[in-house]
C-alpha positions in Angstrom: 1.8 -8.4 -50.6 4.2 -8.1 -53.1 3.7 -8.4 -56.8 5.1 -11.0 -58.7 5.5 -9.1 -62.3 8.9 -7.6 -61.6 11.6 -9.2 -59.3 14.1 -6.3 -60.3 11.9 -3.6 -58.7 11.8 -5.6 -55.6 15.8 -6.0 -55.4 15.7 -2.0 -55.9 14.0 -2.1 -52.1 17.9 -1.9 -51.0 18.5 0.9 -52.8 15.6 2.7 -52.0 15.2 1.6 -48.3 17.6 3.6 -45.9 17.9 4.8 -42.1 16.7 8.8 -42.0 18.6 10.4 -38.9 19.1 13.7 -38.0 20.3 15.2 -34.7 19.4 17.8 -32.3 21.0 19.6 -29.4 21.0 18.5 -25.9 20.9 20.9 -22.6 24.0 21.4 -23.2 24.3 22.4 -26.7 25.9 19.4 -27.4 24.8 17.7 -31.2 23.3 14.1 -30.9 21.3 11.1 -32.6 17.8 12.0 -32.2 16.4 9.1 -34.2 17.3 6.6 -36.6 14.3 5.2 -38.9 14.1 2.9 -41.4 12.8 4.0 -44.8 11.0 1.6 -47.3 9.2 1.9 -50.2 8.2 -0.9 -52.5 5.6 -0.7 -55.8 5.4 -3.1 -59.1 5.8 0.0 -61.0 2.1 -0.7 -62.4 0.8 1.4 -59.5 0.1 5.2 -59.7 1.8 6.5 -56.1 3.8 9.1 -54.8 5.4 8.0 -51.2 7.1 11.3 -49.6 10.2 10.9 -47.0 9.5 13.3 -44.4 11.5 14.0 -41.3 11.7 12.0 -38.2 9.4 8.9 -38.4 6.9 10.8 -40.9 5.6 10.1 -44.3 3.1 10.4 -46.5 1.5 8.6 -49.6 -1.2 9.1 -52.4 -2.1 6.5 -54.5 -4.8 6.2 -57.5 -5.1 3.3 -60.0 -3.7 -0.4 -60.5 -0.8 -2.0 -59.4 1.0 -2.9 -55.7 2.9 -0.7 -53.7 4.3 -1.0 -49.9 5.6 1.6 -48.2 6.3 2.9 -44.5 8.6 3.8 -41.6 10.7 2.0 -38.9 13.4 -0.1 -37.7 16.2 -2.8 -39.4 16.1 -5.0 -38.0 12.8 -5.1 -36.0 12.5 -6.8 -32.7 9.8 -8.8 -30.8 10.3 -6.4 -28.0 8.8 -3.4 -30.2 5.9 -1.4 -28.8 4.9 0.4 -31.9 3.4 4.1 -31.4 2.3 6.1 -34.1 -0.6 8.8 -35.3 -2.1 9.7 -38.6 -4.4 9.3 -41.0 -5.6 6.6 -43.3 -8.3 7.4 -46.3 -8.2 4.5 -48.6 -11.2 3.6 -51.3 -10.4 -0.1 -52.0 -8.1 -3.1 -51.3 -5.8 -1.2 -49.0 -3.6 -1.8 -45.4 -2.1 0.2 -42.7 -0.1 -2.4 -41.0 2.7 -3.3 -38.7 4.8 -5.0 -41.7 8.0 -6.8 -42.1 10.1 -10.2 -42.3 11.8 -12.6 -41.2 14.5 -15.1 -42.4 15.3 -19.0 -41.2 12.3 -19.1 -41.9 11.2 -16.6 -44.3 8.3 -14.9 -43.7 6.2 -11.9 -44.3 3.9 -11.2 -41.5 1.0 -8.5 -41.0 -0.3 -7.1 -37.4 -3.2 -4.9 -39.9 -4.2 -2.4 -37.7 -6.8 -0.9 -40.5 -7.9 -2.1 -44.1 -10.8 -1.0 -46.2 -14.0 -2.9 -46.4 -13.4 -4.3 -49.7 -10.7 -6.5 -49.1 -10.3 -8.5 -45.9 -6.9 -9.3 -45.2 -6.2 -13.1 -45.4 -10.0 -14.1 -45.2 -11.0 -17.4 -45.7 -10.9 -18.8 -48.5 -8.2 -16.6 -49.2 -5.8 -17.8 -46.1 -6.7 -19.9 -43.4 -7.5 -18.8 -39.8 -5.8 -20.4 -37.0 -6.2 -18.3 -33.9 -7.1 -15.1 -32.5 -5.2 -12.9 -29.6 -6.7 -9.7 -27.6 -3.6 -7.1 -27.4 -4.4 -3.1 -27.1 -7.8 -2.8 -26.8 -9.0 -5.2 -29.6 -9.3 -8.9 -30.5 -7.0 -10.0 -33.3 -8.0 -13.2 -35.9 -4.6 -14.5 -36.7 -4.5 -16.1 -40.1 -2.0 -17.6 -42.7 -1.1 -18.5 -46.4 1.8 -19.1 -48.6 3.3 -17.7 -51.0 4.7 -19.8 -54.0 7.3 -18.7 -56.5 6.6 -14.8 -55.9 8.9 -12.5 -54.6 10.7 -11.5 -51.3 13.3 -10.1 -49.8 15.6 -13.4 -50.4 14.1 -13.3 -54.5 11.7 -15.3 -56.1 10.7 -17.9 -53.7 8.2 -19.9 -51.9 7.2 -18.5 -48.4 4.9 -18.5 -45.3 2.9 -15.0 -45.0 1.4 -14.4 -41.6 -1.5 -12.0 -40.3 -2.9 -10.7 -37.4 -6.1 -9.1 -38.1 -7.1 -6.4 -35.7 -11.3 -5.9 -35.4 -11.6 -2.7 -33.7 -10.0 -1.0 -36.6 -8.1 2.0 -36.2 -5.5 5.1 -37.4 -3.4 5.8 -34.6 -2.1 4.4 -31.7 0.3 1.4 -30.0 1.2 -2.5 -31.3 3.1 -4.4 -28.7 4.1 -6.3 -31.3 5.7 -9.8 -28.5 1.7 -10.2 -27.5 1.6 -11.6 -31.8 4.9 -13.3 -32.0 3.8 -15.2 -29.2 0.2 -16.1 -30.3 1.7 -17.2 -33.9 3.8 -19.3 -32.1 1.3 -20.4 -30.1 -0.7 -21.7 -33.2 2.1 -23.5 -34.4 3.6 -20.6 -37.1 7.4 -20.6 -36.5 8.8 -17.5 -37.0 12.5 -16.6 -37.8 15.3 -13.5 -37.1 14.2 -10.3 -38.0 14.7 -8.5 -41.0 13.2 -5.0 -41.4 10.2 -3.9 -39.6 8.0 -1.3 -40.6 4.5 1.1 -39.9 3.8 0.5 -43.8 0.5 1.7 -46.0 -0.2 -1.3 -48.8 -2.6 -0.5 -51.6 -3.6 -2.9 -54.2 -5.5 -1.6 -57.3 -7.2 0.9 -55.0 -6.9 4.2 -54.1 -6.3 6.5 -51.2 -4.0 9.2 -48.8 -2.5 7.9 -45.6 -0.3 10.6 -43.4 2.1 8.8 -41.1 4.0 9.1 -38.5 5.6 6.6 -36.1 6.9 7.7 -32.9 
């Protein structure tokens, strides 16, 4: 989610969003790419939150108070073909996500594969969003669920748009999203999807608290 009191801080994702890459040596001793990752990290300003960098596809983020933040590691631009793979931690107390996160444009989207979320807040639930239809993908049935957006802001500025979730039930911290097995269920219930734009391992918190140690592989 992203907050609709300051459409400047969003713009400032560009800025703040970069790939991290760093190389090592092969058998040889030769120096080359070991991994490029794509770095965002989003808040409303209102939110108490340190996000840390850290090498390879790691992070790290505390949070305590009000206010919105997004943050998290991965690729730009993201592809349907992703099998996500990552391990850590995730200790929120509150309205809080760890998700597979990202967009899409023509159309513009925001979509969700919410692999973990505290108690509090449900993500999309009904009344909230509407459900639509459910997969099963790594280990766990998924309720796949939709709103909109109106007039808040996006990667393409303050607009109206088309957020999409899938909801995992067997909630967990670590593991692998084959992210194609949710493109093709959304489809399937009628959400059209677009090109990608970023796509990220992301921790959300919303007037919550919490620690989350990341880091996608």
């Amino acid at each position: 989610m992203l907050s609709s009191l300051c459409v400047l801080v969003l713009e400032a994702v560009a800025v703040a969003a970069h790939p991290y890459e760093e190389s090592v040596r092969d058998e040889g001793g030769a120096l080359r790419p070991r991994a490029s990752w794509y770095n965002s990290f989003w808040t409303d300003t209102a939110s108490s939150v340190k996000y840390n960098n850290l090498a390879d596809g790691a992070y790290s983020v505390t949070w305590n108070g009000n206010g919105n933040f997004v943050g998290g590691k991965g690729w730009n631009p993201g592809s349907n073909s992703k099998v996500v793979n990552w391990t850590g931690t995730f200790a929120p107390e509150g309205y809080a996500y760890l998700t597979v996160y990202g967009w899409t444009t023509n159309p513009l989207i925001e979509y969700y594969i919410v692999e973990n979320y505290h108690p509090d807040h449900e993500p999309a639930a009904p009344p909230e969003g509407e459900e639509v239809g459910n997969l099963t993908s790594d280990g766990s049935l998924y309720l796949v669920r939709t709103k909109m957006r109106v007039n808040k802001p996006s990667i393409q500025g303050t607009t109206t748009f088309r957020q999409i979730f899938s909801v995992r039930q067997e909630k967990r911290s670590e593991g692998a999203v084959t992210v194609g097995n949710h493109f093709a269920a959304w489809k399937a219930a009628g959400l059209k999807t677009g090109s990608h734009n970023y796509m990220i391992m992301a921790t959300e918190g919303n007037n919550s608290s919490g620690k989350a140690d990341i880091v996608v592989h």
